[in-house]
KESE-691634 format. One record per residue (C-alpha): x, y, z; residue number from 1; residue in one letter. Coordinates in steps of 0.05 Angstrom, whole numbers, plus 5000, padded with zeros to 4 digits. Each point is the difference from the previous one (the first is absolute). Layout:
BEGIN
((X, Y, Z), NUM, 'a')
...
END
This chain:
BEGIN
((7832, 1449, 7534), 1, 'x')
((5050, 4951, 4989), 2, 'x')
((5074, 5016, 4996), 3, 'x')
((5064, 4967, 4976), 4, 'x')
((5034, 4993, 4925), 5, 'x')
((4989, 4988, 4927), 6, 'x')
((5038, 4974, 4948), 7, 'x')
((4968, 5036, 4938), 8, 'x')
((5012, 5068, 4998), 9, 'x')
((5072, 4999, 5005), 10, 'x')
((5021, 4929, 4975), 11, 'x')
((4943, 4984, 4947), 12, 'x')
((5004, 4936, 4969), 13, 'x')
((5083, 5000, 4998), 14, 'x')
((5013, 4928, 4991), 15, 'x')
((5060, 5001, 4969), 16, 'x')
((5040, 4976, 5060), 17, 'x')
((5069, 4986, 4970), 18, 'x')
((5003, 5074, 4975), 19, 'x')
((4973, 5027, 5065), 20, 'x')
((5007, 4949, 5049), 21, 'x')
((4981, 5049, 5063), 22, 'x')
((4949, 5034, 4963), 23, 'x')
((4955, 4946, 4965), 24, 'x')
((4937, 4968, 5029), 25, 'x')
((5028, 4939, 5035), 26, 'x')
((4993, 4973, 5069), 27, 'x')
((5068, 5036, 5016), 28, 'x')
((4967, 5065, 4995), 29, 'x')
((4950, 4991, 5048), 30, 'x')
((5039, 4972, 5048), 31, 'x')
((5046, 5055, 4999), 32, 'x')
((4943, 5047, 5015), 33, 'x')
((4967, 4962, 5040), 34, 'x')
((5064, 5007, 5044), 35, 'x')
((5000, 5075, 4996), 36, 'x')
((4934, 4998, 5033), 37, 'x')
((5009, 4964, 5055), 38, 'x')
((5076, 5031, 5008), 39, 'x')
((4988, 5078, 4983), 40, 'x')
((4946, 5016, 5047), 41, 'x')
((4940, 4988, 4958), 42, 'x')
((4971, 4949, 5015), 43, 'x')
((4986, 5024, 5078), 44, 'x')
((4970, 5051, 4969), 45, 'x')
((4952, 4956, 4970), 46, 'x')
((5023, 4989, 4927), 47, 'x')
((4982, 4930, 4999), 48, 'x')
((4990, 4977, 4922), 49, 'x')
((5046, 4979, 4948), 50, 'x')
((4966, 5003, 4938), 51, 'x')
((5016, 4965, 4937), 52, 'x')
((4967, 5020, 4939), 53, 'x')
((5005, 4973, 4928), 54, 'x')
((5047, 4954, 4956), 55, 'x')
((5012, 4958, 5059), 56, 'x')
((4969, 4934, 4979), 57, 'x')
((5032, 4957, 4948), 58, 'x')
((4969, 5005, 4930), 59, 'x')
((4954, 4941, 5000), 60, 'x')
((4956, 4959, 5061), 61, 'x')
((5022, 4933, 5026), 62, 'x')
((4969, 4935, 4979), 63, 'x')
((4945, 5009, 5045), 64, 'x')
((4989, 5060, 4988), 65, 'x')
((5029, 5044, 5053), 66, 'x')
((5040, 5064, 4999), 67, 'x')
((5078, 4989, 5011), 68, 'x')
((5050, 5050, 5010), 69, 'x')
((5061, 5016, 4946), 70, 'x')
((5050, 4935, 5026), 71, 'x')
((5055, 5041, 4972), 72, 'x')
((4979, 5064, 5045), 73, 'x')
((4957, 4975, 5057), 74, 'x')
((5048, 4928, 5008), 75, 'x')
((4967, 4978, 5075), 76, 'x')
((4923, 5030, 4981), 77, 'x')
((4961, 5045, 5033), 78, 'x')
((4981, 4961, 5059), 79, 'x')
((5072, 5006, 5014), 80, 'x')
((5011, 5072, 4986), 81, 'x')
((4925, 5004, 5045), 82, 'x')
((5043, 4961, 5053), 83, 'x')
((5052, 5056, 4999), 84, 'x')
((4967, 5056, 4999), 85, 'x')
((4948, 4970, 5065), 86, 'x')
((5074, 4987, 5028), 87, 'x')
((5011, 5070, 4994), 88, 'x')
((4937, 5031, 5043), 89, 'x')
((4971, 5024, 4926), 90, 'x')
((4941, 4966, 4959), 91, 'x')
((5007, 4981, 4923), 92, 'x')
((4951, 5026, 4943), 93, 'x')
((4993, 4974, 4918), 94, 'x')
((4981, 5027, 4942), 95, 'x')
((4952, 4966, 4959), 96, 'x')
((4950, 5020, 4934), 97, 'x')
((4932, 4982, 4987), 98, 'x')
((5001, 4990, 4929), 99, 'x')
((5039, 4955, 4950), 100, 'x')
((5066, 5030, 5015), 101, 'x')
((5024, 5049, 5054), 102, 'x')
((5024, 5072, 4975), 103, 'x')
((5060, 4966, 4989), 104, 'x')
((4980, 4949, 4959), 105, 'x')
((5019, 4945, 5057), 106, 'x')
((4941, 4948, 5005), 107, 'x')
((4944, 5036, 5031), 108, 'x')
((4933, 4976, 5040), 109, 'x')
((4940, 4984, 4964), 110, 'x')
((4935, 4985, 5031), 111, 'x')
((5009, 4925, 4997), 112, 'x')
((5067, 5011, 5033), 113, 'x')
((4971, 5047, 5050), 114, 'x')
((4993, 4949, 5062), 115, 'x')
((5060, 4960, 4984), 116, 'x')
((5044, 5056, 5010), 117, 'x')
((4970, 5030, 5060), 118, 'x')
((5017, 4937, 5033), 119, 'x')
((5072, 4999, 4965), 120, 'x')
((5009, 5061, 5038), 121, 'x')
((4982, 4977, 5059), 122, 'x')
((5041, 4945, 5005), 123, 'x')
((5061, 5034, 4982), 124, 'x')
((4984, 5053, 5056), 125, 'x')
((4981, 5062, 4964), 126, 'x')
((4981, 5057, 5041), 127, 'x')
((4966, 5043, 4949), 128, 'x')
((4974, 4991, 4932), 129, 'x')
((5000, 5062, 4944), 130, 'x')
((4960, 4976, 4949), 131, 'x')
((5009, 5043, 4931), 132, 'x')
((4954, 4997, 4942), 133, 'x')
((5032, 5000, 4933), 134, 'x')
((4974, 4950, 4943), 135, 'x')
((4935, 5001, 5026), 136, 'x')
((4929, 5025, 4984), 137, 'x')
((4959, 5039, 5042), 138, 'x')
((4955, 4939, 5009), 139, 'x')
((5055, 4960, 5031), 140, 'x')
((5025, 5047, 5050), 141, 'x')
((4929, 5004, 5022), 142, 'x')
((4996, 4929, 5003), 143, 'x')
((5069, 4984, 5027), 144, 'x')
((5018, 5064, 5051), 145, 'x')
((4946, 4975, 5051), 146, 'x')
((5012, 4920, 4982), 147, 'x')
((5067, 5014, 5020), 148, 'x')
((4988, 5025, 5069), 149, 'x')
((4946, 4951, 5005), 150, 'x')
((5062, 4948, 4990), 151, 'x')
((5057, 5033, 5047), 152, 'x')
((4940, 5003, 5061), 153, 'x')
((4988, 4929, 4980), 154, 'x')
((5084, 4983, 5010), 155, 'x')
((4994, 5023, 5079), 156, 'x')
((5057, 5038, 4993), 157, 'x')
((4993, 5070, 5013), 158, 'x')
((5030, 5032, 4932), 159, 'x')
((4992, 5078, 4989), 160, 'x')
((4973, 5006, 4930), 161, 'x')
((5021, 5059, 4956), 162, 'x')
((4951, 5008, 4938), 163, 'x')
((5011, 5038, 4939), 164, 'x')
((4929, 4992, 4968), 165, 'x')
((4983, 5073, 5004), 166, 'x')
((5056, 5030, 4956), 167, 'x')
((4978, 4950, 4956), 168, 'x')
((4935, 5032, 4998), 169, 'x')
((5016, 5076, 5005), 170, 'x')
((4997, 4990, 5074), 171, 'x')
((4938, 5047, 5009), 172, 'x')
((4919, 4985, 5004), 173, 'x')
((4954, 4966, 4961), 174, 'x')
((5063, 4954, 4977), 175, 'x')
((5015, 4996, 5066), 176, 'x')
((4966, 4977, 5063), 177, 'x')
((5037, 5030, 5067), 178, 'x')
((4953, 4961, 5036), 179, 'x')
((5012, 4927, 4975), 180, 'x')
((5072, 5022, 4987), 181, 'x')
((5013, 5015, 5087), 182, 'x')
((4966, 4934, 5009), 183, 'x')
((5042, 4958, 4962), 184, 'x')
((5076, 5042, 4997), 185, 'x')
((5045, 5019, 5046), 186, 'x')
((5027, 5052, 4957), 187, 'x')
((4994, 5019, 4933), 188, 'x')
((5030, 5031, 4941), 189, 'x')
((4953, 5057, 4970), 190, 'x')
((5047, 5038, 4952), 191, 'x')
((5063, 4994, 4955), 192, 'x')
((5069, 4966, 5028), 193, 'x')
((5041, 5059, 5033), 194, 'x')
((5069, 5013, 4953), 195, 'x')
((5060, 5028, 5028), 196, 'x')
((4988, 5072, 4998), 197, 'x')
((4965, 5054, 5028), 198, 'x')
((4954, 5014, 4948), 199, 'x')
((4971, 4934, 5008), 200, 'x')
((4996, 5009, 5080), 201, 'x')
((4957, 5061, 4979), 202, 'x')
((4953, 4972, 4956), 203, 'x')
((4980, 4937, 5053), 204, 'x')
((4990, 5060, 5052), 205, 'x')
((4960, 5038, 4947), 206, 'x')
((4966, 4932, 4983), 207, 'x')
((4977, 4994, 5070), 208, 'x')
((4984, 5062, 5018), 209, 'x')
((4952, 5020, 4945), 210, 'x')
((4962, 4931, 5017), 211, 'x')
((5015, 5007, 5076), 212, 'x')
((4922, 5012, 5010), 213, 'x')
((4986, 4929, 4964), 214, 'x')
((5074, 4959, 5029), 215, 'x')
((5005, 5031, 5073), 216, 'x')
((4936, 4965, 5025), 217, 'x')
((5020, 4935, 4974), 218, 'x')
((5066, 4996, 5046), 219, 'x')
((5004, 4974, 5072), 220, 'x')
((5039, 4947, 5040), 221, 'x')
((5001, 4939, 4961), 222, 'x')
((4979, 5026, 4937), 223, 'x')
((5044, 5053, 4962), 224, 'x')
((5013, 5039, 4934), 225, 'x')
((5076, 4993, 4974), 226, 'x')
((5031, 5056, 4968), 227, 'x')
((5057, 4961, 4986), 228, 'x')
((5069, 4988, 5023), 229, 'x')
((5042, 5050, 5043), 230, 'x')
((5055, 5010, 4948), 231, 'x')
((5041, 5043, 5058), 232, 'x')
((5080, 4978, 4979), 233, 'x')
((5000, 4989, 4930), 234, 'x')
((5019, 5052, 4948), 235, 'x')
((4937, 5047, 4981), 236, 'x')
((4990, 5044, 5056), 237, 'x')
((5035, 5046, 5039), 238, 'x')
((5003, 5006, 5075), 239, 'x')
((4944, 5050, 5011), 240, 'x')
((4956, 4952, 4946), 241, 'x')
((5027, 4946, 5046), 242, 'x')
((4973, 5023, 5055), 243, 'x')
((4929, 5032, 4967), 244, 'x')
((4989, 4924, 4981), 245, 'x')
((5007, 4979, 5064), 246, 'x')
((4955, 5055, 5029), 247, 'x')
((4943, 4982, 4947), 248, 'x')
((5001, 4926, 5007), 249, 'x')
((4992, 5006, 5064), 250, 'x')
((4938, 5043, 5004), 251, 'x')
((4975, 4966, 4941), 252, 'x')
((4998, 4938, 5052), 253, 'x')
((5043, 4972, 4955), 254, 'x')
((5038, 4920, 5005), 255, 'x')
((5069, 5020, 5007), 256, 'x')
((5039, 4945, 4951), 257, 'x')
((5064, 5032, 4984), 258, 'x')
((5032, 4977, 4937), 259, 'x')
((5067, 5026, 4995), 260, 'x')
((5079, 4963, 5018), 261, 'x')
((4995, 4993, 5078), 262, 'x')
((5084, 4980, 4996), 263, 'x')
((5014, 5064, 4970), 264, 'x')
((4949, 5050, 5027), 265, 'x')
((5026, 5068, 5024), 266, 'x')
((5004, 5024, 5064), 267, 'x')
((4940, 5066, 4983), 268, 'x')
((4952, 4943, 4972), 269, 'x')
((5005, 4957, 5053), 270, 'x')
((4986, 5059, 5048), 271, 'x')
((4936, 5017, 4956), 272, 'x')
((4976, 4928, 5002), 273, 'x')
((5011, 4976, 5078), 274, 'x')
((4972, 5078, 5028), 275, 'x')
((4960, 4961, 5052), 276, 'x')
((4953, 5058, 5013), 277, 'x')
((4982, 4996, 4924), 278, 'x')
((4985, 4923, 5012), 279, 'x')
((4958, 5011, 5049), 280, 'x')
((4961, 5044, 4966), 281, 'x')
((5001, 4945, 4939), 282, 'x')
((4970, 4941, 5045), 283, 'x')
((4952, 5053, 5042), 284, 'x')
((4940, 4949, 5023), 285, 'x')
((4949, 5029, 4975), 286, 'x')
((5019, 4991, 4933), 287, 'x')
((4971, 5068, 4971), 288, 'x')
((5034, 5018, 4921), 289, 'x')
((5010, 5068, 5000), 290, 'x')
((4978, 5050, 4954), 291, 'x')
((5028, 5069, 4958), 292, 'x')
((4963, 5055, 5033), 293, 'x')
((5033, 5058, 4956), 294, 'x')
((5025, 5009, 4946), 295, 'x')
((5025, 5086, 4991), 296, 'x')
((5009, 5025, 4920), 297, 'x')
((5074, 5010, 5024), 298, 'x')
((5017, 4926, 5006), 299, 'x')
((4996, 4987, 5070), 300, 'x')
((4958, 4939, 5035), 301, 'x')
((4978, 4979, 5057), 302, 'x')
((4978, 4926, 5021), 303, 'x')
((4963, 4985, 5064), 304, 'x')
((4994, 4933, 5038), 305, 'x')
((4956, 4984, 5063), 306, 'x')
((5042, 4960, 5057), 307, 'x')
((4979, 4961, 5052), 308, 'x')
((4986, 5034, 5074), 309, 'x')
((4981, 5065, 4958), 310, 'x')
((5069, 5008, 4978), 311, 'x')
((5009, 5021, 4925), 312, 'x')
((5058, 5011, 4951), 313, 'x')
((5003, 5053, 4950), 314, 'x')
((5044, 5011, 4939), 315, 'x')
((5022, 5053, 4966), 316, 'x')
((5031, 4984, 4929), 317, 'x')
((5036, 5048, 4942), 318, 'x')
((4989, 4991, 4935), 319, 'x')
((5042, 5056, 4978), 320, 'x')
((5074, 4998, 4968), 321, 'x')
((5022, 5067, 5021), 322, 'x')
((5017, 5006, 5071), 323, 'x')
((4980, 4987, 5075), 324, 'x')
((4922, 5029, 5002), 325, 'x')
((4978, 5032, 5066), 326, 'x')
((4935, 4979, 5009), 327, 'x')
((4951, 5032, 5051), 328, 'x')
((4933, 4970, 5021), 329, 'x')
((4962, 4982, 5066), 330, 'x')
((4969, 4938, 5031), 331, 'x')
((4934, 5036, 4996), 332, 'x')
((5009, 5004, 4916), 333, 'x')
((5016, 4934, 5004), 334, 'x')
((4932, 4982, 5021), 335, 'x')
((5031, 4979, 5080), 336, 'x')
((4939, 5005, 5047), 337, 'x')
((4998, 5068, 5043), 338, 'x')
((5034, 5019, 5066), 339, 'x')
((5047, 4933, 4997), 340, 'x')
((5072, 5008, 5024), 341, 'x')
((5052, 4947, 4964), 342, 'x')
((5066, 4973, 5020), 343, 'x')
((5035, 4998, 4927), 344, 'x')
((5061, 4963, 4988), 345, 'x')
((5042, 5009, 4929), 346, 'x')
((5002, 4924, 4974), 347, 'x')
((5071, 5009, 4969), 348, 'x')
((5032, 5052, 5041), 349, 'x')
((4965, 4974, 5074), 350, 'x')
((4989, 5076, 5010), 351, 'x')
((4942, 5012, 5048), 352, 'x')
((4953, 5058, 5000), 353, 'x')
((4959, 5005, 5068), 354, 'x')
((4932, 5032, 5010), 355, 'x')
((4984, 5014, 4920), 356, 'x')
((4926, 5027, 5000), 357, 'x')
((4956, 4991, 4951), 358, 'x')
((4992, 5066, 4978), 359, 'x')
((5079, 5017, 5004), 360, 'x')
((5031, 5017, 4936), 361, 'x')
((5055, 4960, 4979), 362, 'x')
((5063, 4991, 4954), 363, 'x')
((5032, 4945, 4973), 364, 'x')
((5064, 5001, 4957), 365, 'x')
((4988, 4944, 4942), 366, 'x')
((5058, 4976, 4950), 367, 'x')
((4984, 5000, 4926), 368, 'x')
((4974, 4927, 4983), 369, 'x')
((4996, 4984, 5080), 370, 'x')
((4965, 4995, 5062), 371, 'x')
((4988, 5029, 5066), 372, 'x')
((4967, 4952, 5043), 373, 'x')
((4962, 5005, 5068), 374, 'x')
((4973, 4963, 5057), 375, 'x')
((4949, 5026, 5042), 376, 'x')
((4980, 4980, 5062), 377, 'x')
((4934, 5047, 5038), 378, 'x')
((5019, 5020, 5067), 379, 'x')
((4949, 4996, 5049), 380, 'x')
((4966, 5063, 5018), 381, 'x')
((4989, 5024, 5068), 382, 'x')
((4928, 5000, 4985), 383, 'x')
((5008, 4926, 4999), 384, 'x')
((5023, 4996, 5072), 385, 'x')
((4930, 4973, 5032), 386, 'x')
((4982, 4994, 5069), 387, 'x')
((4961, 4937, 5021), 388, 'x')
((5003, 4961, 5074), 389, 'x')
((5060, 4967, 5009), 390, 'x')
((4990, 4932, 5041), 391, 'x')
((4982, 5015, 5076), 392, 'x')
((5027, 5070, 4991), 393, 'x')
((4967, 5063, 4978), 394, 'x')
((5013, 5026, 4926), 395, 'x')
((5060, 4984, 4970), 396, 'x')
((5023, 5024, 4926), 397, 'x')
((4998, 4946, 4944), 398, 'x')
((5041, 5013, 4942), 399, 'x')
((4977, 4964, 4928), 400, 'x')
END
């Protein structure tokens, strides 16, 4: 899934740049942060996108019709700012709307517009397109969501394209089609904008979950559902919610756009947001979304992903508000096929637990409103050890 940062949820559409001249959408901004990327260790890490959403275009088209930046804002363009960023090792995405305005109410993209702007894009040097769908009827988006990914294949420039048509549609079946939708989309938008605040993490997570059985088969590399940004810095959540968004993005196979002050971020978020081991398990190959698996009366949950090389990741999260919850299951309840032995390694803590069996009972130690999150790793058997001829020798052992 693809990683990097987002303008919206922490700057909006602040474009009041004489009030707030570090703060407002200008080119300034994401410059700055497009510094902290390639200065603070993220971008090796493979947070490659800044992302500029809405109320970045001046309020009216050029005389041939063309998008243009704010002048006052975005003084050199975006092909400039494009220039900067590529200058930086990152890659640049826009915001655009199909309707008659974006959210916003900044010009937006309708169908006659739909080709002109693809190749707008393009020129300037845009890495990635999110295309929202405010002001626009149901017919449109279904008209204009494939035309424009028909149009940015046509520019030849390789442009990762973000939809939103689903939320627009109540992001589930007969509304919409998975199938056309992985075809088309990068990644989507299903459900609701995330706010800053745990309650709203909750919801998305309860969102997905209760229509994992429909969502989880539609994700898979190139094609992926958005929950929404990673809102990891900001104001709403604590550290333990901090770190249970984290955990649940990344089993949910989640893009990981964090949208929060990267000049100002402390010290504990940062650590949440470049765990490597967690980022691995994020861009796993294969691709697989992962699923809630249980879900006890007493408010604890547990979410399971499939890994590459049979490798998995478990977590465990509290929805309770009293105190740490000792919580004591198996591998074997957790539907883990019989007579495996795992390697597990805590994702936060890099404690490692050697030789857990299947059937051995187990306890973990979960914060209210947070996480405990595993990697495991089978260990191979010594039933596995097989004896076949070794070249111009007798029988030697092969280990898979």
């Amino acid at each position: 899934p693809p990683m990097g940062w987002l303008a919206w949820e922490r700057f909006r559409c602040n474009v009041d740049c004489e009030a707030a001249p570090r703060d407002c959408v200008s080119e300034q901004l994401f410059m700055e942060m497009a510094d902290r990327l390639a200065e603070d260790g993220w971008r090796e890490l493979g947070y490659q996108y800044i992302n500029i959403d809405d109320c970045w275009s001046a309020k009216q088209r050029d005389a041939s019709g063309r998008l243009v930046p704010d002048p006052k804002r975005f003084p050199r363009g975006i092909k400039a700012l494009a220039d900067y960023v590529h200058s930086r090792g990152l890659k640049l995405g826009i915001y655009a709307d199909l309707g008659i305005l974006t959210c916003g109410g900044y010009p937006g993209t309708t169908l006659d517009h739909v080709e002109q702007d693809a190749q707008t894009f393009a020129q300037w040097g845009v890495d990635m397109l999110k295309l929202d769908g405010c002001y626009s009827s149901e017919q449109e988006q279904a008209e204009g969501y494939p035309k424009m990914s028909e149009a940015l294949n046509a520019t030849g420039r390789p442009i990762v394209y973000s939809c939103s048509w689903p939320a627009y549609q109540g992001g589930l079946p007969p509304k919409v089609n998975y199938t056309i939708l992985a075809e088309i989309c990068n990644l989507w938008r299903n459900y609701d904008d995330i706010e800053d605040s745990w309650d709203s993490v909750l919801s998305i997570v309860d969102w997905f979950s209760a229509h994992q059985d429909v969502l989880q088969p539609a994700a898979g590399p190139g094609h992926w559902n958005d929950p929404d940004m990673l809102i990891i810095g900001n104001f709403g959540l604590s550290y333990e919610q901090s770190r249970s968004q984290m955990a649940l993005w990344t089993v949910m196979a989640a893009p990981l756009l964090m949208s929060t002050d990267l000049r100002t971020l402390s010290p504990s978020a940062k650590e949440i947001l470049q765990n490597r081991l967690m980022i691995q398990i994020n861009q796993d190959p294969l691709g697989i979304q992962g699923r809630r698996i249980v879900k006890e009366k007493f408010h604890i949950e547990v979410f399971l992903r499939p890994l590459s090389q049979a490798a998995s990741t478990l977590v465990f999260l509290s929805r309770r508000t009293d105190m740490p919850f000792r919580y004591t299951t198996s591998l074997a309840k957790l539907h883990f096929p019989g007579n495996a032995v795992y390697e597990v390694q805590d994702v936060y803590s890099g404690q490692i637990i050697s030789g857990l069996k299947t059937g051995d009972n187990f306890t973990v130690v979960i914060n209210p409103s947070g996480v405990v999150m595993w990697y495991l790793s089978p260990l191979a058997p010594p039933w596995r050890l097989l004896r076949q001829p070794g070249p111009g020798q007798g029988i030697g052992p092969i280990v898979l």
